[in-house]
Structures are given as C-alpha cells and as structure tokens.
N, C-alpha and C positions, 0 to 999 in steps of 0.2 A: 423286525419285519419291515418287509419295503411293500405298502402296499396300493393297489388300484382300483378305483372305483369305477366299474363297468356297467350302464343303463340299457338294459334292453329294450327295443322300443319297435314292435308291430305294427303295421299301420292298419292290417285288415283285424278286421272285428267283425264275429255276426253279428252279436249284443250291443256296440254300440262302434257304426262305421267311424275310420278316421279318426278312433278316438286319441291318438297321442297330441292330435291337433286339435282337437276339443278344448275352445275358448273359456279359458277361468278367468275370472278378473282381469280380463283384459289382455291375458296370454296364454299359446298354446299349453297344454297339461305337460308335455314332456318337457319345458322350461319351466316350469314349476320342479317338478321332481329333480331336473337335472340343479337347482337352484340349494334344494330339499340334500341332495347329495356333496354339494361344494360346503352345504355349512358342516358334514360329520367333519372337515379337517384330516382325513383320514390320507389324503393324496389325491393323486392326479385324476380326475376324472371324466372321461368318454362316453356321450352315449352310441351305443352300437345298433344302428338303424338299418331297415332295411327298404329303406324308399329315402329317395333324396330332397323328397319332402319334407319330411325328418329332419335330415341333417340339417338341412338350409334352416330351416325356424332356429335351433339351438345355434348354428354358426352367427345368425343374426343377434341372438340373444349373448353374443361373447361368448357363447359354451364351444366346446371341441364334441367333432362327431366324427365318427368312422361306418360307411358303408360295409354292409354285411350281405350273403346271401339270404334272399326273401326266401327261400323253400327249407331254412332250418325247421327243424320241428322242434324244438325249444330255445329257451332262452339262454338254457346252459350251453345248448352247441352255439348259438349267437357267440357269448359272450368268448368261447374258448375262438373262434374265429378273428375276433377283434384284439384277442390277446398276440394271437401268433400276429398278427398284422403291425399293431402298433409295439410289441415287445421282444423282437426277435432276439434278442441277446437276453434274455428270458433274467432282466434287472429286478423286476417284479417279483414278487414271492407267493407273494398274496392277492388275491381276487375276491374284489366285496361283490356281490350280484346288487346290485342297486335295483329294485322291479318299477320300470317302469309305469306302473298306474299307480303310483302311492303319492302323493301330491303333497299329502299331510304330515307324513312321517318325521318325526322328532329325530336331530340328528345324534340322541346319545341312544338310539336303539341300537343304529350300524356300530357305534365307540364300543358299546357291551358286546355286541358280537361278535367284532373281530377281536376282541381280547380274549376270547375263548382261546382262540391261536396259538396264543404265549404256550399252553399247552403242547409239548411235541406229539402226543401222542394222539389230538385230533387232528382229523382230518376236514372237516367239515363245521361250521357253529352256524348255529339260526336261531330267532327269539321267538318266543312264546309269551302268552299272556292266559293268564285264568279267565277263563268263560261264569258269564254273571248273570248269563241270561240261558231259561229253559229253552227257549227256541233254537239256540247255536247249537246246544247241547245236542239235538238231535238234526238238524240240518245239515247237509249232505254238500253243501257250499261250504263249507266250516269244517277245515281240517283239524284232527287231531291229535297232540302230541302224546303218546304212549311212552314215559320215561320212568329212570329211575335217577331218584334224588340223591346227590352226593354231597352239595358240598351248599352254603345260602344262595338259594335262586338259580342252581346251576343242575343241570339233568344229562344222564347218558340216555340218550333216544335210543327206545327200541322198534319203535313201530308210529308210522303215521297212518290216518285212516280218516274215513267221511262220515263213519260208524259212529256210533254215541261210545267211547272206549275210554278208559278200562269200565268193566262192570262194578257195581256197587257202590258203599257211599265214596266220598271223596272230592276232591280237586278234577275239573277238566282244565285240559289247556288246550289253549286255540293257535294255530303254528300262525307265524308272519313269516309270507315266502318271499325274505331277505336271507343270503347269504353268503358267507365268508369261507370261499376255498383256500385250502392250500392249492399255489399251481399244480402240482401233481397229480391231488387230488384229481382236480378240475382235468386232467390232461385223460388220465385213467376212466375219470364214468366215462367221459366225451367217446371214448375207443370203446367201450361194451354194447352190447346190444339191447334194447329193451328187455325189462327181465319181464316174467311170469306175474307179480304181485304187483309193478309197477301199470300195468297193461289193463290188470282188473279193476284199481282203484283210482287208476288216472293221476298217479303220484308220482314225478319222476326220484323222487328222492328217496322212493326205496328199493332203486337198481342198486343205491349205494350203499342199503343197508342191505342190500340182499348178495352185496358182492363183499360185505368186511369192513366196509369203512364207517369210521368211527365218527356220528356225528352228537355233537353235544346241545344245548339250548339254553337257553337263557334267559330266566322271566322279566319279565317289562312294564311296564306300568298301563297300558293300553293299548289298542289295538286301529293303529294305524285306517283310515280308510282307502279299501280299495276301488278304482273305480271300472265297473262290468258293463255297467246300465246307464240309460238315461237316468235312472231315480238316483245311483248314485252320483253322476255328475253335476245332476242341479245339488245334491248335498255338498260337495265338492264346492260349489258356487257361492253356496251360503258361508261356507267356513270360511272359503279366500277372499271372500268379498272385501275388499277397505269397509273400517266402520263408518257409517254416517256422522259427519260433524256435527250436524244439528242438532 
C-alpha cells in the first residue's frame, strides 16, 4: 500500500468559532493534529483546508496544506478533492482521513487501522473503543459501533448509530471517526448521493454501508479526545500543556 495522510480542517464552527486555530500550548490545534499525524509514519501528509488561514498556520508550522472548496459538506468530499489535486496520477492507493479536531490522538491508532487494508476485501477500516462509562452509553454524541467479531479485536461493521446498540448485555463500542480508504473506495461514496439512514442519523458512513461497502474496525486502547466545545478545548489545554518544572 502507497498510503496518504489527509487532515480535514473547517474553520467555521457553531460550537466553537475558529476552532482549527484554537490556541493549545502555545499553537494553533490544526498543527497539533497535523504534528499528531507525521508521527503515525504512515506517508506524506496534507492538511486539506478551507480558508487560507489554515493553510498559512500549518505552512508556517513546516507542515504542507492544500486549499479545498469551503462549501464541501464533509470531510470525505474535502479530503477526496485534495486527493485529485495533490494526486493526479492517482500513485496513492490509500487515504487515511486524519479528523481534524483530534489533537491527542496516539499515532498507533491510524498504524492499526490502516492495516486493516492489507485485507482486499475491505473497503474501508476505522477504530473503536469499548465504552466504560453509562453516560456514553446512552448519549447521542457518542457513536456506535454495531459489529460482528471475527477475528482478536477486529469487527465486520454492520451498522453505526447515536442509539444505545445492540440491545442487551454485552460490550458497546464507541466509533473514532478516523479513517482509512481505499482510493476507490473513497472515489465511489464521494459520487453517491446521501442515502436515507445516513440523513436520519447524521452518520455519513452509512451511505457506505447502505451502498455494499465493506467497512471493518479495530479495537484500541482509548478514545482519542475530540474537540466541539470550549469545555473541550480548555481540556485539550490541560493535556498539551508542557509540565511544570517546578
């Protein structure tokens, strides 16, 4: 696999304005992530912005950026826009979705997920994490993953959802919306229309269970923070902070 690390990066927020340039530790957030992204090792890595404000912070930061159109409605169509841009001779095979507000993220999440790939027959991989707490359980912020277990710590997804799922006792998993396309993949949802179930649950990723494609998951040791909020950002703040010498 030849693959690329693509960061989506929004600048408008209701919940929290400007936040890709939200000041952590002394630097904007999207150069934390884009930072969070060079250490999985995985390849070359872009974030795909769409304000030149953006870019410019990461260009300063030594990172690479590529202007995208601001009126995408996701980050999948972002990132497939920055792929035809920066990949025309489509060398690339592979596309990691890097998400942009993850600051914290461990870089052997992205290493486990895109080895799902080695796999020909998915299409798609993204990780999961078991839920520890009764609140996520049933909170509606807190995706989750509906699989079946094949193989140690590896699931064929059947359904993702904001629902407290499946019913009874058991295991939940909580999705982390990181993701490893196959190009194809990636090329195929980008061309479909919003489906029916994607539309109700506010879940782009089940156009592409609702269309055949085969996505796998991968359980991980914790669960990344994302940041929506101010509450999350000052937490954010506290994690990246340098320790005190004293």
């Amino acid at each position: 696999m030849n693959p690329i690390v693509l960061v989506p990066s929004r600048l408008g927020s209701t919940r929290l304005p400007d936040k890709p340039l939200a000041v952590i530790a002394g630097e904007p957030m999207i150069v934390h992530v884009w930072r969070r992204a060079m250490e999985t090792g995985l390849g070359r890595v872009v974030v795909a912005a769409d304000h030149p404000r953006i870019a410019e912070a990461v260009t300063k930061a030594g990172g690479e950026a590529v202007l995208t159109d601001p009126d995408h409605a996701s980050g999948s169509d972002r990132i497939a826009e920055a792929l035809r841009q920066l990949d025309p001779g489509q060398d690339h095979d592979v596309v990691i979705n890097f998400q942009g507000d993850l600051p914290t993220v461990a870089p052997h999440v992205s290493r486990l997920t895109a080895a799902l790939l080695e796999d020909a027959a998915v299409d798609i991989a993204t990780p999961v994490a078991l839920i520890t707490e009764s609140s996520e359980a049933v909170a509606d912020s807190v995706v989750k993953m509906v699989g079946s277990p094949f193989a140690n710590g590896r699931f064929r997804a059947l359904y993702f959802t904001r629902a407290r799922a499946p019913w009874g006792d058991g295991p939940l998993f909580h999705h982390i919306g990181l993701y490893a396309w196959r190009r194809a993949a990636l090329e195929r949802f980008v061309a479909l229309p919003p489906s029916e179930l994607e539309r109700r649950e506010k879940l782009e990723q089940l156009r592409a269970l609702e269309a055949g494609m085969r996505i796998d998951a991968v359980l991980v040791d914790d669960v990344p923070l994302g940041v929506d909020t101010p509450a999350d950002l000052e937490h954010a703040r506290t994690l990246l902070s340098p320790a005190d010498p004293r």
